[in-house]
N, C-alpha and C positions, 0 to 999 in steps of 0.2 A: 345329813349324809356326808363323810368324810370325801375330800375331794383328792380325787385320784392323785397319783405326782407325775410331774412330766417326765419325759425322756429325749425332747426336744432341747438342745441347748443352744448356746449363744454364750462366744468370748472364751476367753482365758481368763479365769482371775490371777493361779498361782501355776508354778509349776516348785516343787519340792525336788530334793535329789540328798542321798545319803550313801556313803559309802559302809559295806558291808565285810565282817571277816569270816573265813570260813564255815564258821558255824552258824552264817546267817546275823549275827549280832552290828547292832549298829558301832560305827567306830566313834566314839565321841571324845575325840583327841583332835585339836587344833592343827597338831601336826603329819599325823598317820591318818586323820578324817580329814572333814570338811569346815569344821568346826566345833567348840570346845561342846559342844550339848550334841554333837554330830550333823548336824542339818545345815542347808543351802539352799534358799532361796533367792534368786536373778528379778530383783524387785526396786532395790533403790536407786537413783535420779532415773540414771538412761537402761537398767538393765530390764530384762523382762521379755519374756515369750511373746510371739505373733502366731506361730501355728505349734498343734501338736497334733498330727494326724497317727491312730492309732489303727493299726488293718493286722489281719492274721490271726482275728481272735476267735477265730471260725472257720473251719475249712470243710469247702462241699466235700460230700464223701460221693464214692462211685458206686454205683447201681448194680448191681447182680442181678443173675436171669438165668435162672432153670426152667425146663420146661416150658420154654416160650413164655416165661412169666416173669415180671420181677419181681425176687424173693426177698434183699436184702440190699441196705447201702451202706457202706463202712463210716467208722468215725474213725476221721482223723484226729491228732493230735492239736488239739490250738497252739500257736507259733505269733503271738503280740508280740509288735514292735509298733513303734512309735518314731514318727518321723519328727524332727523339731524344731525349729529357728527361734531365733532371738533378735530381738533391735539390737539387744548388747548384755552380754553375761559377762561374769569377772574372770580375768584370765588366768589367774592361780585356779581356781575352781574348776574354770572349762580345763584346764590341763590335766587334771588331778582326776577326774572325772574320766575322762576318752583314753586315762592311763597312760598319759608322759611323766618322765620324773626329772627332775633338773639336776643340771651340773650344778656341784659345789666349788667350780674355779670361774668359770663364765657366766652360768646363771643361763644358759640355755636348756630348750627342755625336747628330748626325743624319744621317743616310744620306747616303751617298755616290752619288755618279750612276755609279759603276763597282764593280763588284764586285770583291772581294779571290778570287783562286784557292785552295782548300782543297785541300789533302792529309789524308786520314783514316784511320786504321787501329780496328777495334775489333775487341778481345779476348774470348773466351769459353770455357767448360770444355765438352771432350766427356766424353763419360759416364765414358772410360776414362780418363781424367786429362790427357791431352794437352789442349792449347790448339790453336782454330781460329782463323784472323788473317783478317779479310777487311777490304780495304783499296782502294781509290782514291788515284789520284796526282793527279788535277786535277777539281774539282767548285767550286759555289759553296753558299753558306749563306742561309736566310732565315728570319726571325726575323716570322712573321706574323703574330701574338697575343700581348696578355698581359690574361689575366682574372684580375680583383681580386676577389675576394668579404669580407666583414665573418667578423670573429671571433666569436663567441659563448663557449659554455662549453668550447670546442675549438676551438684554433690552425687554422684554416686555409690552407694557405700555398698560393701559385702557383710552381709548379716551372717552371724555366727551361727551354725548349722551343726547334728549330731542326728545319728540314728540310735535309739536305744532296742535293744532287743532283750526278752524278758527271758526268762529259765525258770525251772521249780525250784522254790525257795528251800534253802537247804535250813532253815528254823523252822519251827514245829506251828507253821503257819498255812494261811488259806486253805486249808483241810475242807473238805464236801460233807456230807451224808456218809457217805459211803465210806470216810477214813483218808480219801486219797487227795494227794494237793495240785492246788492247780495252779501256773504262773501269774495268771492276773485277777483282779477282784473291782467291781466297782458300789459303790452305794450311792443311795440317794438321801440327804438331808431330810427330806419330808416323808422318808420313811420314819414309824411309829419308833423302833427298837434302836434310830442310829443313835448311833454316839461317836466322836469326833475321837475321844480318847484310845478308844478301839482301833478305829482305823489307823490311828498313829504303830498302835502294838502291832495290829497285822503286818502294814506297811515297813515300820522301821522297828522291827522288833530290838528289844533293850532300851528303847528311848528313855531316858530317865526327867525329860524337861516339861514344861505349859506345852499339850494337845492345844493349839492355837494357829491362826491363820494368820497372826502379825508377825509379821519379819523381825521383831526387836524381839521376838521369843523362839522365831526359828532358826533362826541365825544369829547365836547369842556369840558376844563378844570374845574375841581368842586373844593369848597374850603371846604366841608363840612366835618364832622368826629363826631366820636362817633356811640353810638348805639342805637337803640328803639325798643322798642317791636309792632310794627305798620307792618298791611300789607306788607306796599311796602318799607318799614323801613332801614335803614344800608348805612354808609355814603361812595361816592366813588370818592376817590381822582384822580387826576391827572396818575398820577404813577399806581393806581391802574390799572384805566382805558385800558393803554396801554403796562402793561407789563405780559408776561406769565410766568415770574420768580413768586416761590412762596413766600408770606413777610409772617412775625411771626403774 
């Protein structure tokens, strides 16, 4: 008898993030994306997720009542979003992502009047060892706080924080039964039919790199540099990519 899969999990493994253009396609440009294959993953020394609490992915609907009876209860719309911290993410990334663009005289970075599209996958363990992926293909990021507090006799630190909110993917993605698309999608590993390749296409549709859970294939090396005043703008090296040391 096949044993059932969990739905229990435990941890973060990964958290994925991809920027998206209009037509839904992944950007896989070093300097207009995330990186040269398109993908970002917050995994090397110090970078890397602590929470990603996802709510909204379900909304009670309201009761109806004729004739002293209840007849019907509406379905609302599902509205995912994802709440998120990190120990430490890379700061060209986190900025590029929550859609700040840098000066090209200072090197300062401040919101942009238009939002950058996110693509997001985060990873977790179910009890039975399998991995659950639950992902969105088009959302935006916002970056609404940051609280400083003083040191004492213990380091205090402020962990990097973002709320992602998801939308209907505008690539010919997460489609139903029924034709229509929905903002979010999750699998289970220890289902029969998954396949990691898949989820890469739904998720970051255009991917053209290794469906892979290693960072040295998710975040492949970029050779770009310098800065622009663009959207999705600010170039991100190799180094930058993978370290959560801060550079000048």
């Amino acid at each position: 008898m096949a044993k059932n899969p969990s739905s229990t999990t435990h941890g973060i493994e990964q958290v994925i993030f991809g920027l998206v253009d209009d037509d839904g396609q992944l950007i896989a440009d070093p300097d207009k994306g995330l990186s040269a294959n398109g993908l970002y993953s917050p995994t090397m020394n110090y970078e890397g997720a602590t929470t990603a609490n996802w709510t909204g992915l379900e909304q009670t609907g309201t009761d109806q009542f004729a004739n002293d009876q209840k007849k019907r209860r509406t379905t609302p719309a599902a509205n995912p979003s994802c709440a998120l911290t990190f120990l430490d993410i890379g700061w060209k990334q986190n900025n590029k992502i929550t859609g700040y663009v840098q000066d090209a005289n200072d090197g300062g970075w401040s919101l942009s009047t238009s939002k950058p599209h996110v693509a997001m996958l985060t990873v977790a363990k179910g009890l039975d060892g399998s991995k659950i992926y639950e992902g969105c293909a088009k959302g935006t990021c916002i970056d609404p706080q940051h609280q400083h507090q003083t040191d004492n006799t213990a380091e205090v630190d402020a962990d990097a924080a973002m709320t992602y909110s998801a939308e209907v993917p505008d690539a010919d993605v997460f489609k139903t039964s029924d034709g229509s698309k929905q903002p979010y999608r999750k699998w289970s590993s220890a289902d029969a039919n998954f396949s990691l390749d898949q989820v890469f296409a739904q998720v970051f549709p255009g991917f053209k790199g290794t469906a892979s859970l290693d960072v040295e294939h998710i975040t492949a090396p970029t050779s770009g540099s310098g800065s622009s005043t663009q959207p999705s703008s600010g170039s991100t090296t190799d180094s930058d990519a993978h370290t959560g040391n801060p550079t000048a």
